[in-house]
PAGULO-140149 format. One line per field, with one value per residue (C-alpha): residue number from 1; residue in one letter; x, y, z. Coordinates in nm, 3 decimals, decimal comma, always signed. Example, Ala and Ser with C-alpha at 12.3 -4.5 7.8 and 13.67 -1.06 7.14 Angstrom:
// PAGULO-140149
resi [1_2]
resn [A_S]
east [+1,230_+1,367]
north [-0,450_-0,106]
up [+0,780_+0,714]
END
This chain:
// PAGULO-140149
resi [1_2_3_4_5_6_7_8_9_10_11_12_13_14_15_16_17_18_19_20_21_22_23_24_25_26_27_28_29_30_31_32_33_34_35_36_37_38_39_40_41_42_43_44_45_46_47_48_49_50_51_52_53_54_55_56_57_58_59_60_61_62_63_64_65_66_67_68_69_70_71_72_73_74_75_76_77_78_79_80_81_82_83_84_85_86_87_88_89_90_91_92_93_94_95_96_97_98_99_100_101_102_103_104_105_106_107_108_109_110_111_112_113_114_115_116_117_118_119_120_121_122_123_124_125_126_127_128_129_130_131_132_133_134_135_136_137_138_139_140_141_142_143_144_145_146_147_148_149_150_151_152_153_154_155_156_157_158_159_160_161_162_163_164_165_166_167_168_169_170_171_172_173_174_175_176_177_178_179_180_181_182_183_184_185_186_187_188_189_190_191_192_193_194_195_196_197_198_199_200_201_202_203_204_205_206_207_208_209_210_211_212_213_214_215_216_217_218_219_220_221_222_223_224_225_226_227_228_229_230_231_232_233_234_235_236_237_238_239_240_241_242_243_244_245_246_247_248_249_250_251_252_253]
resn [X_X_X_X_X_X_X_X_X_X_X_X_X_X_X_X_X_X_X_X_X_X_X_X_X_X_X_X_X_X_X_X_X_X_X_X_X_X_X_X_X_X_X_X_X_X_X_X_X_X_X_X_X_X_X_X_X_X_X_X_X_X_X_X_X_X_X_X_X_X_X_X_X_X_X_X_X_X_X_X_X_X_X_X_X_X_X_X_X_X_X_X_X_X_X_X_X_X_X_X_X_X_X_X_X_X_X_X_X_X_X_X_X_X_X_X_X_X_X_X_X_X_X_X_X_X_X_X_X_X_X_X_X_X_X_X_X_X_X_X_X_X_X_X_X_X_X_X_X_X_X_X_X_X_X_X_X_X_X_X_X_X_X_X_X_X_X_X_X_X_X_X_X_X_X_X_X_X_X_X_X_X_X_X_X_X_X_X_X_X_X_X_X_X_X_X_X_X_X_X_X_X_X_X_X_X_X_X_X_X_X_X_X_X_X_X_X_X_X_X_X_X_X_X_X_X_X_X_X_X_X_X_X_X_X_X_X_X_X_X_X_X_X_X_X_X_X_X_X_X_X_X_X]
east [+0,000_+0,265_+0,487_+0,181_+0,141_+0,518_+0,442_+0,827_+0,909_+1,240_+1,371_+1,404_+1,501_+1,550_+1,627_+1,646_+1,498_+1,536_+1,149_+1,012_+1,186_+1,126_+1,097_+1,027_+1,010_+1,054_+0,672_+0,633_+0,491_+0,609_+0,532_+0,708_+0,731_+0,827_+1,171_+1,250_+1,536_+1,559_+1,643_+1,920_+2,251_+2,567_+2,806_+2,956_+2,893_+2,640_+2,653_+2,947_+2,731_+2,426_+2,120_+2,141_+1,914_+1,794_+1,710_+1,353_+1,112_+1,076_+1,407_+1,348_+1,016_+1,250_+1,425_+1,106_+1,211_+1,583_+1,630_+1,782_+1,511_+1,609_+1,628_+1,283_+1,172_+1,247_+1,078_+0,797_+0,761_+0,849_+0,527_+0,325_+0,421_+0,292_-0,014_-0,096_-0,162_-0,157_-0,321_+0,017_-0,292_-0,394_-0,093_-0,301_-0,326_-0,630_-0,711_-0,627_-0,753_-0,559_-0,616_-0,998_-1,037_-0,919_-1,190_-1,428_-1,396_-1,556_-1,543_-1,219_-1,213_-0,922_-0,999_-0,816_-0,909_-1,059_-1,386_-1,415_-1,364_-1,731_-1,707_-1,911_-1,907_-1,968_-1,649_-1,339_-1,086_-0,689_-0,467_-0,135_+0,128_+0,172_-0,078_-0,037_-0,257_-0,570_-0,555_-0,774_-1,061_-1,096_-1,089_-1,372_-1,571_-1,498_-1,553_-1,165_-0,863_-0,591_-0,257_-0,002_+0,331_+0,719_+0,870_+0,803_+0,513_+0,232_-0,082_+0,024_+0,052_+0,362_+0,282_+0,298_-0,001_-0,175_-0,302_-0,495_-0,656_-0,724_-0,974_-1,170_-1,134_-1,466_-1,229_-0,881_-0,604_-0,287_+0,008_+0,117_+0,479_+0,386_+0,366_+0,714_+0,859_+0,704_+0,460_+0,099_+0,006_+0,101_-0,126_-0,426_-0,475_-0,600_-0,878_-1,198_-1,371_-1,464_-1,346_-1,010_-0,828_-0,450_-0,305_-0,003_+0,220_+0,350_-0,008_-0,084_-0,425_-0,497_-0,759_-0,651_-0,363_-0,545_-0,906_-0,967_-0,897_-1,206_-1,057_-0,726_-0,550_-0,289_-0,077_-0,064_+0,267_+0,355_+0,687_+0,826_+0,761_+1,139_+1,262_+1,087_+1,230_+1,587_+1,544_+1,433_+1,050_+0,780_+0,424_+0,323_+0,558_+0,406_+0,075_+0,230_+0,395_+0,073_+0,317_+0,098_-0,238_-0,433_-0,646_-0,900_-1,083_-1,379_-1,384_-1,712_-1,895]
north [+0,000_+0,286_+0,152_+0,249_+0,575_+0,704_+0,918_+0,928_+1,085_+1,154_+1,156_+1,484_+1,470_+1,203_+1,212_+0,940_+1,137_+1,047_+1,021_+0,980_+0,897_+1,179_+1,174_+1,391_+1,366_+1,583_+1,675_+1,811_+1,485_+1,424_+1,095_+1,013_+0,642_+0,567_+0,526_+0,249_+0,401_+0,047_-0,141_+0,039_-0,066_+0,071_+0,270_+0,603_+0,529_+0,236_+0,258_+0,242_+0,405_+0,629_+0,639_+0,857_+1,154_+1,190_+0,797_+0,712_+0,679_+0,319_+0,261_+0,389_+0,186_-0,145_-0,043_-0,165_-0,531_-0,444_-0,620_-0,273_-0,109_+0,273_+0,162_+0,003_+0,304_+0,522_+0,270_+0,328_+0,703_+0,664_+0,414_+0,655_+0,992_+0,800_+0,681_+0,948_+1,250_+1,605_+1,891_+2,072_+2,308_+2,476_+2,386_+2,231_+1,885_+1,756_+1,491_+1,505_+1,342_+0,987_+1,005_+1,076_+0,800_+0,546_+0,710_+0,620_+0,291_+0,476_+0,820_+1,014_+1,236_+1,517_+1,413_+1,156_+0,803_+0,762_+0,975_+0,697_+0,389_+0,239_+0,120_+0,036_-0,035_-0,382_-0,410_-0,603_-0,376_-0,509_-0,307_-0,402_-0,139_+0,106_+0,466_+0,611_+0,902_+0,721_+0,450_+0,618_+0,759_+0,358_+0,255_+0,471_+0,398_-0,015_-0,294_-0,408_-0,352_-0,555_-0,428_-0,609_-0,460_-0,607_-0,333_-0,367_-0,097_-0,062_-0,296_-0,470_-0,819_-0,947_-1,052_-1,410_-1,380_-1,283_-1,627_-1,682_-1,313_-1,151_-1,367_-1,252_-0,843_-0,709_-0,402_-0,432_-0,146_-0,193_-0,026_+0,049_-0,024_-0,419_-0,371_-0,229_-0,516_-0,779_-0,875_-0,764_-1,092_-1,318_-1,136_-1,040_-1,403_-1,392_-1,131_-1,247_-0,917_-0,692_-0,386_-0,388_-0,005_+0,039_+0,351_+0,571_+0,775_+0,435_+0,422_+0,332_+0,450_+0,152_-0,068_-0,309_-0,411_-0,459_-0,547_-0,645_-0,282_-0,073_+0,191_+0,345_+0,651_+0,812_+1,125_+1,388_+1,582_+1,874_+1,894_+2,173_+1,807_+1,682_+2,011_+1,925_+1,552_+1,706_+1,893_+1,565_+1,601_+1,366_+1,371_+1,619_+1,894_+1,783_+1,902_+2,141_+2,325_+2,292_+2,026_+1,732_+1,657_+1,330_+1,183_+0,871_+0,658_+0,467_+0,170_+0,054_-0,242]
up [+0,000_+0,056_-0,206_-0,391_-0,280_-0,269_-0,621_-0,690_-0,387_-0,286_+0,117_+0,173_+0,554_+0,822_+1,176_+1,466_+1,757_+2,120_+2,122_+1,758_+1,447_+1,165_+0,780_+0,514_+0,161_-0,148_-0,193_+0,118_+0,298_+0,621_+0,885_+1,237_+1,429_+1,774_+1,892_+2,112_+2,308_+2,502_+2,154_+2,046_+2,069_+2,312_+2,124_+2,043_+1,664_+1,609_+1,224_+0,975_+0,717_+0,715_+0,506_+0,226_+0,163_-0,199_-0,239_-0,353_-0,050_-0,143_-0,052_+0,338_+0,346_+0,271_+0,620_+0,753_+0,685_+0,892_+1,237_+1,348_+1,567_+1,424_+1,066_+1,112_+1,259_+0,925_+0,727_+0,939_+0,959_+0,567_+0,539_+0,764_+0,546_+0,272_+0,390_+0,652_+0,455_+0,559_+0,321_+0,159_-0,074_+0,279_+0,510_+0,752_+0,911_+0,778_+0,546_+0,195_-0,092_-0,058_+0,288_+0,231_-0,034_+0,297_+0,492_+0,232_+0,466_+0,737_+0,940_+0,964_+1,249_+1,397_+1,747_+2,027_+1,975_+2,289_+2,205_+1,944_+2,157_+2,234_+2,589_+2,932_+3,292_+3,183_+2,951_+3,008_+2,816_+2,717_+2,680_+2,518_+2,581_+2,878_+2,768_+3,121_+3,004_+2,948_+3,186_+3,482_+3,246_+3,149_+3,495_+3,567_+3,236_+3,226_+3,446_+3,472_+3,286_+3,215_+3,100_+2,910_+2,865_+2,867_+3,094_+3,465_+3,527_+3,825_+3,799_+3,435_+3,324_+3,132_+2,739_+2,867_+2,990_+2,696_+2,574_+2,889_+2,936_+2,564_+2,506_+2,806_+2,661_+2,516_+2,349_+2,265_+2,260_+2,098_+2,070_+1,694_+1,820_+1,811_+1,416_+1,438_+1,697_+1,506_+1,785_+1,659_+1,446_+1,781_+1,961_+1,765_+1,694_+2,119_+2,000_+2,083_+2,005_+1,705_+1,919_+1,824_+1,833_+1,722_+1,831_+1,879_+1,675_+1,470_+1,361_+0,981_+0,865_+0,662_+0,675_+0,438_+0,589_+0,933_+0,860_+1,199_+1,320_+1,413_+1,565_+1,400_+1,642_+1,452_+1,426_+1,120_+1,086_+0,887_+0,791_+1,074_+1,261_+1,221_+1,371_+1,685_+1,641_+1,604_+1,935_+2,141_+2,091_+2,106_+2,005_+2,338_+2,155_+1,765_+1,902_+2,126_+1,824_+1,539_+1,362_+1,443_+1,525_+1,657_+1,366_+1,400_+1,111_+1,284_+1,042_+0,861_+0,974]
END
């Protein structure tokens, strides 16, 4: 699907943030992905060459296949500034025309995820990665919640125990990183329920790829985005700075 949509685009820009990996291309798209600091290896120099600016995008979305966790990450924020459009005509993050032909598949929305997540007092809700942010406003709206996630954190469950408890979740939230770590298709398989939500800044709005997805949560960047990622930022300073902006497609049944 992105290979599709790269138009001959060039890589403008790249960075490897502390936060967010950055890339932009030579028609003015732009996408990020998540770093995962933990992942990388020791070193004062870690590679003995560097990508090379100037390449066809297709060539960065290949460094999706790589077993190296910041390659992986450009290929990633390359797949995403394909796929998740911002409007170049107007110079604001909003859906363009590719990005509303995917919403075609349902509604596209510029608002959090969660005021598109159906859920009650009655639901059993899984999530699989740690979203400290949202975690008491589900507490409150959901009958239990069971966190999965592989770093030691307060109240979660470690992935091994996802086989025995995601069947039992009547909405599912996972973290786009476990498309970049290679974990999403061992645990989806454990889904039990049509209220399945991927989310995060690794997000890819795209429906075909994930057709059990109701719910995608994704983030829009502008350009002026891999400035922030240069300086350290995450996603708080994207939206902080008008260089990114939360974006949700509520799938069709």
């Amino acid at each position: 699907m992105a290979r599709e949509k790269t138009k001959e685009a060039k890589i403008s820009d790249y960075v490897m943030g502390i936060s967010l990996c950055a890339v932009t291309l030579s028609d003015g798209r732009a996408g990020v992905a998540y770093t995962d600091r933990k992942a990388i290896p020791w070193g004062c120099s870690i590679y003995d060459e560097l990508p090379k600016v100037g390449v066809p995008a297709e060539e960065f979305i290949n460094m999706f296949d790589s077993n190296d966790t910041l390659t992986r990450s450009l290929g990633m924020a390359t797949i995403n500034a394909c796929i998740n459009e911002w409007d170049r005509a107007t110079h604001n993050v909003s859906p363009t025309s590719a990005t509303k032909a995917t919403a075609t598949k349902g509604t596209f929305k510029a608002v959090d995820v969660m005021e598109e997540v159906e859920m009650s007092k009655s639901d059993v809700v899984g999530m699989v990665g740690y979203f400290d942010p949202m975690i008491d406003d589900i507490k409150k709206q959901s009958k239990e919640l069971y966190i999965f996630e592989q770093e030691r954190m307060p109240e979660t469950f470690s992935p091994e125990k996802i086989p025995e408890l995601l069947p039992k979740c009547d909405v599912l939230l996972i973290s786009a990183t476990t498309i970049m770590n290679r974990t999403y298709d061992s645990i989806i398989k454990y889904a039990k329920t049509n209220k399945v939500v991927i989310l995060g800044p690794s997000t890819p709005i795209c429906p075909e790829a994930f057709p059990e997805v109701k719910v995608f949560g994704a983030t829009i960047v502008t350009p002026d985005a891999i400035k922030i990622v240069y300086h350290g930022g995450g996603t708080r300073n994207l939206y902080k700075e008008k260089a990114g902006k939360k974006v949700t497609l509520v799938v069709k049944n």
